[in-house]
C-alpha positions as semicolon CSV with decimal commas, in nm:
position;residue;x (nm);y (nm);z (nm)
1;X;3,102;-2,193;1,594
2;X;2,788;-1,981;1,563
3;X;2,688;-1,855;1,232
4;X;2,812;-1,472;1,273
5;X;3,142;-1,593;1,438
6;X;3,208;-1,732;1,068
7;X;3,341;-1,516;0,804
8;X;3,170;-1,747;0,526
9;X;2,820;-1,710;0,692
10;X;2,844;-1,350;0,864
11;X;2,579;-1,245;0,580
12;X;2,320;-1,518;0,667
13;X;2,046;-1,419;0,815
14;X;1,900;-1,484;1,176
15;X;1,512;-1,394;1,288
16;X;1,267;-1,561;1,512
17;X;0,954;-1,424;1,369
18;X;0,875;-1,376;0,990
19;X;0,675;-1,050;0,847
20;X;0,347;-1,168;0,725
21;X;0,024;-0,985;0,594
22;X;-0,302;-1,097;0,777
23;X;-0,433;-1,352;0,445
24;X;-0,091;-1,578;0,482
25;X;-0,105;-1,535;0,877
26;X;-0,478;-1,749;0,804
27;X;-0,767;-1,687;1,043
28;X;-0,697;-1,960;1,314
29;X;-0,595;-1,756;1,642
30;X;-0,341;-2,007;1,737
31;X;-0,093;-2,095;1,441
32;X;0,211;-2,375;1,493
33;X;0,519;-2,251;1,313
34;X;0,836;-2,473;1,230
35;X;1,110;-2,282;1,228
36;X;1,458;-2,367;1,070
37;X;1,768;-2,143;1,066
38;X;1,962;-2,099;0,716
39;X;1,651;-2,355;0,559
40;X;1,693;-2,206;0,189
41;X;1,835;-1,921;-0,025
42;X;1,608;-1,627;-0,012
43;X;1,450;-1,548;-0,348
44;X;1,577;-1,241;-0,424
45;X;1,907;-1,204;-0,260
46;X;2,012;-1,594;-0,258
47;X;2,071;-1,530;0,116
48;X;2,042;-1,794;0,380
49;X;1,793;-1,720;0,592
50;X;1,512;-1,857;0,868
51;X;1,244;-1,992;0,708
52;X;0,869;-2,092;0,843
53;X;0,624;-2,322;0,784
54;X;0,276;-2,324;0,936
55;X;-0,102;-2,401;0,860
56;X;-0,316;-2,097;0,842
57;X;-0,656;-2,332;0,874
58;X;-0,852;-2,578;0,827
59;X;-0,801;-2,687;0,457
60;X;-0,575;-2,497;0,378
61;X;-0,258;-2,555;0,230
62;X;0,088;-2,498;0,404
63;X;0,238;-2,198;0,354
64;X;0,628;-2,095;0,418
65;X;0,893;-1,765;0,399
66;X;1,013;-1,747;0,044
67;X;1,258;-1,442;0,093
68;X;1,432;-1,309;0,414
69;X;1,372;-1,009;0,616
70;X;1,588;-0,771;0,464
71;X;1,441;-0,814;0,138
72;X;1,091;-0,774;0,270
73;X;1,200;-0,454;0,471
74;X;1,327;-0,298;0,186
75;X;1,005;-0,270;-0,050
76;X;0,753;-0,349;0,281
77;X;0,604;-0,624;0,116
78;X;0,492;-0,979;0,324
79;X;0,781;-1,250;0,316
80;X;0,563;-1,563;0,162
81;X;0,292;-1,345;-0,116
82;X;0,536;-1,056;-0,160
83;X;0,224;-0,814;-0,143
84;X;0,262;-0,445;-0,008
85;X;0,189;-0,497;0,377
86;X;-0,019;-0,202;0,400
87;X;-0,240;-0,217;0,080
88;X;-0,266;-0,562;-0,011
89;X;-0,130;-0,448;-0,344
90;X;0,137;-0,603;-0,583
91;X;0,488;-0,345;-0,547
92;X;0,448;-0,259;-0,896
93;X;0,089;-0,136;-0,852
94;X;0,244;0,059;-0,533
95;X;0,557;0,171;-0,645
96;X;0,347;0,312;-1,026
97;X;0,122;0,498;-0,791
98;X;0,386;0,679;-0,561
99;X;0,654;0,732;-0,869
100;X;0,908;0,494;-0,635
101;X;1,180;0,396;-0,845
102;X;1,343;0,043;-0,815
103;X;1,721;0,015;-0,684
104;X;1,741;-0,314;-0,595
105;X;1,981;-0,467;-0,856
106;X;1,826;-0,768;-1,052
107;X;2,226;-0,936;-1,093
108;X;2,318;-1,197;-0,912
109;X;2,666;-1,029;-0,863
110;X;2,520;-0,713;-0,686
111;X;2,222;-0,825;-0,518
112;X;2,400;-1,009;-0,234
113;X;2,587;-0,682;-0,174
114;X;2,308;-0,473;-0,187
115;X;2,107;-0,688;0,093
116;X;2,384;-0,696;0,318
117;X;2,422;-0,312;0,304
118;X;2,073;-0,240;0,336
119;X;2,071;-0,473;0,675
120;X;2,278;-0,238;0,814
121;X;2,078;0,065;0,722
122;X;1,713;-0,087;0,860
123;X;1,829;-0,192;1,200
124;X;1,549;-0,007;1,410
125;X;1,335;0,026;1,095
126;X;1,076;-0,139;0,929
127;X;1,108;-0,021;0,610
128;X;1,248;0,215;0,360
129;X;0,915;0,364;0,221
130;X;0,850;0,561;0,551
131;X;0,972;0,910;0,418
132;X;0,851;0,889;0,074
133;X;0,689;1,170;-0,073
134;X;0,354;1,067;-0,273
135;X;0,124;1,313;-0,455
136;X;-0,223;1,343;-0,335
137;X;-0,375;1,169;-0,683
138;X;-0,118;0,865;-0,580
139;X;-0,266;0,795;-0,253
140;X;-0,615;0,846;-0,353
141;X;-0,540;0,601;-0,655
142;X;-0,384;0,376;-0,369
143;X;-0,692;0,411;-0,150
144;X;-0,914;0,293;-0,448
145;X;-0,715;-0,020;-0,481
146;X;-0,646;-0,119;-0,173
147;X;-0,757;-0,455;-0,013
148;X;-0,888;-0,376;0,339
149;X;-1,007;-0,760;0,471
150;X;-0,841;-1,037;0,400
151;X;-0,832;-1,255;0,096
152;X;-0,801;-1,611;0,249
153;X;-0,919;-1,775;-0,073
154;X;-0,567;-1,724;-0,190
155;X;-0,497;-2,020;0,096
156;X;-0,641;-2,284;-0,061
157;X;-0,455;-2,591;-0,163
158;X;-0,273;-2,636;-0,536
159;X;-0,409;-2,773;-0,808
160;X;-0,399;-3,169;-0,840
161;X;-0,184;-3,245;-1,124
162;X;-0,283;-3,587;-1,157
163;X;-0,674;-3,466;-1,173
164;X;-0,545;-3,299;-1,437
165;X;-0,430;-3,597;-1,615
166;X;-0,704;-3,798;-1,551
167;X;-0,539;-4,046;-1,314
168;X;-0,576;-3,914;-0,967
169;X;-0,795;-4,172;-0,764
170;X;-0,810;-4,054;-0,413
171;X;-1,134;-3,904;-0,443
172;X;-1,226;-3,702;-0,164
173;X;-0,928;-3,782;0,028
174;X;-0,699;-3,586;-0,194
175;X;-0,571;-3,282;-0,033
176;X;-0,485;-3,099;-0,349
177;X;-0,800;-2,934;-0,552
178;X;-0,957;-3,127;-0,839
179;X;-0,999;-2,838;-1,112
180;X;-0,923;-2,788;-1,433
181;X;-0,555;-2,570;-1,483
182;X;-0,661;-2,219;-1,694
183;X;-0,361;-2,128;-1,918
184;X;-0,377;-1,775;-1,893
185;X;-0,147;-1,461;-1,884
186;X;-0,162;-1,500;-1,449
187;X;-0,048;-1,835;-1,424
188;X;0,296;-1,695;-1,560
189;X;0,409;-1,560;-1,289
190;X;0,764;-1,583;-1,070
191;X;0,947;-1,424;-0,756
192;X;1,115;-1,199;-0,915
193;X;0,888;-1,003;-1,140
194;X;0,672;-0,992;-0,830
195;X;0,893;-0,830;-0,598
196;X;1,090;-0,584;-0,851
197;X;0,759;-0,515;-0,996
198;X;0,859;-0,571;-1,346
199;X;0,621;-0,719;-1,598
200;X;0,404;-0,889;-1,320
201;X;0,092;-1,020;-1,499
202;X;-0,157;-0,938;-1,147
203;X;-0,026;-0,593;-1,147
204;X;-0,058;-0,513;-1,530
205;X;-0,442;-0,662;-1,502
206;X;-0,502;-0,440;-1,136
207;X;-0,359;-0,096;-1,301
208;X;-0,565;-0,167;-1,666
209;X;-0,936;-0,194;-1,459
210;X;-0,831;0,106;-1,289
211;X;-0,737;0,326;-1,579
212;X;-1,084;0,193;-1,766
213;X;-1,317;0,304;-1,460
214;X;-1,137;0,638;-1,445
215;X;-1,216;0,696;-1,863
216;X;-0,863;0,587;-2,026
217;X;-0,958;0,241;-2,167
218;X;-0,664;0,153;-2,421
219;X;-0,802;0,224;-2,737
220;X;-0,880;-0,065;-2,987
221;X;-0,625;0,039;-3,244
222;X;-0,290;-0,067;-3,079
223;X;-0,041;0,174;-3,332
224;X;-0,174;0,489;-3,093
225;X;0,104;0,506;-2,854
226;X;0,095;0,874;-2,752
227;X;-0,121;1,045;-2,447
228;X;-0,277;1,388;-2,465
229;X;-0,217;1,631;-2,174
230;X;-0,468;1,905;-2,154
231;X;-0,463;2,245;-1,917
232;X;-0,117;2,286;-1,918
233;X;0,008;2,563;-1,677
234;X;0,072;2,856;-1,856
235;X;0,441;2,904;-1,746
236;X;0,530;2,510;-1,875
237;X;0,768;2,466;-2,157
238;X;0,844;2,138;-2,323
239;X;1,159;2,066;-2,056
240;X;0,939;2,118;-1,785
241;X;0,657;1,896;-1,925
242;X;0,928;1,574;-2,007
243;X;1,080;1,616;-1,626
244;X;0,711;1,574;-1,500
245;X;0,719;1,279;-1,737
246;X;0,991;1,069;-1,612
247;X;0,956;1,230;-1,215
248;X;0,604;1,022;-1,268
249;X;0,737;0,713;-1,456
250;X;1,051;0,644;-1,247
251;X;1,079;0,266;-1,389
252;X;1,035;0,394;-1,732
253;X;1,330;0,429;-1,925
254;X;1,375;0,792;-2,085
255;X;1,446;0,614;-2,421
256;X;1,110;0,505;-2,411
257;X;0,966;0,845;-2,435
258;X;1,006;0,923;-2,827
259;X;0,934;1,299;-2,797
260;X;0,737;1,557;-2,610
261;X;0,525;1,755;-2,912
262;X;0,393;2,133;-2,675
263;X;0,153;2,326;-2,830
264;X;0,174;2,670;-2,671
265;X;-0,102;2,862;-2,786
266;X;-0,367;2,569;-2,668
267;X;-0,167;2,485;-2,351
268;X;-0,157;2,124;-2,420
269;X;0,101;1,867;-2,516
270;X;0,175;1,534;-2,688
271;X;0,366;1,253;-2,509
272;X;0,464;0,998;-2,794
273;X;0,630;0,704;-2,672
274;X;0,804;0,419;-2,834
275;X;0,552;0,137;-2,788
276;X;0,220;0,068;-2,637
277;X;0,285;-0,136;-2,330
278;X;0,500;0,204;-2,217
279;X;0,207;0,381;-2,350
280;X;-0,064;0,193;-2,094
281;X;0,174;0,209;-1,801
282;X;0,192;0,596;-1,852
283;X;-0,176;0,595;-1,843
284;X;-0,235;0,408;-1,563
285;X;-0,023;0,572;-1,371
286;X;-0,178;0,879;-1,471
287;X;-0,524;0,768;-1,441
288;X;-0,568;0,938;-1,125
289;X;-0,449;1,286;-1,196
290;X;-0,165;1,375;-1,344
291;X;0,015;1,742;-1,182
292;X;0,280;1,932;-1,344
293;X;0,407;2,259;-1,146
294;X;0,162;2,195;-0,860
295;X;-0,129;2,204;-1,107
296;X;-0,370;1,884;-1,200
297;X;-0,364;1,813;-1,605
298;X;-0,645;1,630;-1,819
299;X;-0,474;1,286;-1,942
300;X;-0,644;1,163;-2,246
301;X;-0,548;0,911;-2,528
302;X;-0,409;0,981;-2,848
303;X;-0,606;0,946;-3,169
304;X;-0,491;0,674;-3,441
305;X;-0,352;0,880;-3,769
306;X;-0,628;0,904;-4,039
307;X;-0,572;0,657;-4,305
308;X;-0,414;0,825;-4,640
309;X;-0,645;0,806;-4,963
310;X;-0,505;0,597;-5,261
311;X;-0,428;0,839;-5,531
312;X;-0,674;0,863;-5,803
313;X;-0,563;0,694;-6,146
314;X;-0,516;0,934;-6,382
315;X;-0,696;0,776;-6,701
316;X;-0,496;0,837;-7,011
């Protein structure tokens, strides 16, 4: 009985070529794929789905389709590194820059749901970020980042774990790499941080460089969680200043703000927030230009509280 004939594997999905970005494709002109239909559970939507396996050079190590099709249609990113297929970028780097809100749900109840409905809506289309309506700083802050050649370093074999230990004795001959492991924050990393652009260490490291080489370096003193918004338009109230806010910081929850302080007379405002990671996302995202009714802002950090003097003793 073929797969879609069955009512317990009409979900599972069929596809004889996988959606790559040029660095997993690999350099070599003429690639061997395997191919195997319903090999794993996609890594998102725990989906059955074709996977591939192939080579892409000369000591390189193999690389193979981690989630299926419909997953990688839906946020455009490449089935094996989950990067954005256009700018090399991680999603949460993209989706900070273009104010893209996440909708894929993170349960395992709903996601399978979700996948097969969104199957439905991208026959014919390759992906859902066609229409989407980005401010001019967010593509120029895109532009900036973007990786135009490919980055076929990221090929390279794993780490030998037994070089590691001290026991590995092939020498040469070993196909894995003999280095050291570096315990850092980017060897914490998984599939689904990655792709629902959630706490991924690469994209937190990407959108802090940018926001120091455009002047908002997170100050030293981590109780400043506020930003300072300059050159407010003249007709902006504090309602209109917190729906610019959260229009820009789509992934942000609005309980993170803690308030919205306007200053009329100076045309500038306060955006307080409830803890500093929020704080540096804001500012990143922001580090391009930040526009509120059509006109660009200043975006500058808060200052820490000056430090209350002891009282003086009173002698007696």
């Amino acid at each position: 009985m073929p797969p879609k004939s069955d009512i317990n594997k009409a979900g599972w999905e069929q596809s004889e070529f996988p959606i790559l970005c040029e660095t997993c494709l690999g350099d070599n002109a003429f690639v061997r794929m395997s191919k195997q239909e319903f090999g794993r559970s996609c890594g998102t939507c725990a989906r059955p789905f074709t996977v591939f396996r192939w080579n892409p050079g000369t000591g390189m190590r193999y690389k193979t389709t981690v989630i299926c099709q419909t997953c990688a249609k839906v946020k455009n990113v490449c089935q094996t590194c989950l990067l954005d297929l256009e700018f090399g970028l991680p999603t949460q780097v993209r989706d900070t820059a273009l104010a893209v809100q996440n909708e894929a749900p993170t349960s395992e109840i709903n996601r399978e749901y979700y996948a097969q409905n969104m199957e439905t809506k991208l026959e014919g289309d390759k992906s859902l970020l066609g229409g989407t309506r980005a401010s001019s700083a967010g593509k120029e802050m895109l532009k900036q980042l973007a990786r135009t050649d490919p980055y076929y370093k990221r090929n390279r074999p794993q780490l030998c774990s037994f070089f590691a230990k001290g026991e590995c004795n092939r020498g040469s001959e070993c196909p894995y790499r003999h280095e050291m492991p570096v315990q850092n924050e980017l060897s914490k990393q998984n599939i689904q941080d990655r792709y629902h652009g959630n706490n991924d260490p690469v994209a937190r490291k990407i959108l802090n460089q940018h926001a120091t080489r455009m002047g908002l370096a997170p100050p030293e003193d981590k109780a400043i969680t506020s930003l300072f918004l300059t050159t407010l338009p003249t007709s902006a109230t504090e309602d209109v200043i917190r729906s610019a806010v959260v229009q820009t910081l789509p992934n942000v929850p609005q309980t993170q703000i803690k308030s919205v302080v306007h200053v009329v007379k100076s045309r500038c405002a306060f955006v307080n927030f409830k803890d500093r990671e929020t704080a540096e996302l804001a500012a990143a995202a922001w580090s391009n230009g930040f526009e509120i009714e059509g006109q660009a802002v200043g975006v500058k950090w808060g200052r820490s509280k000056p430090k209350a003097k002891p009282a003086e003793e009173i002698e007696v």
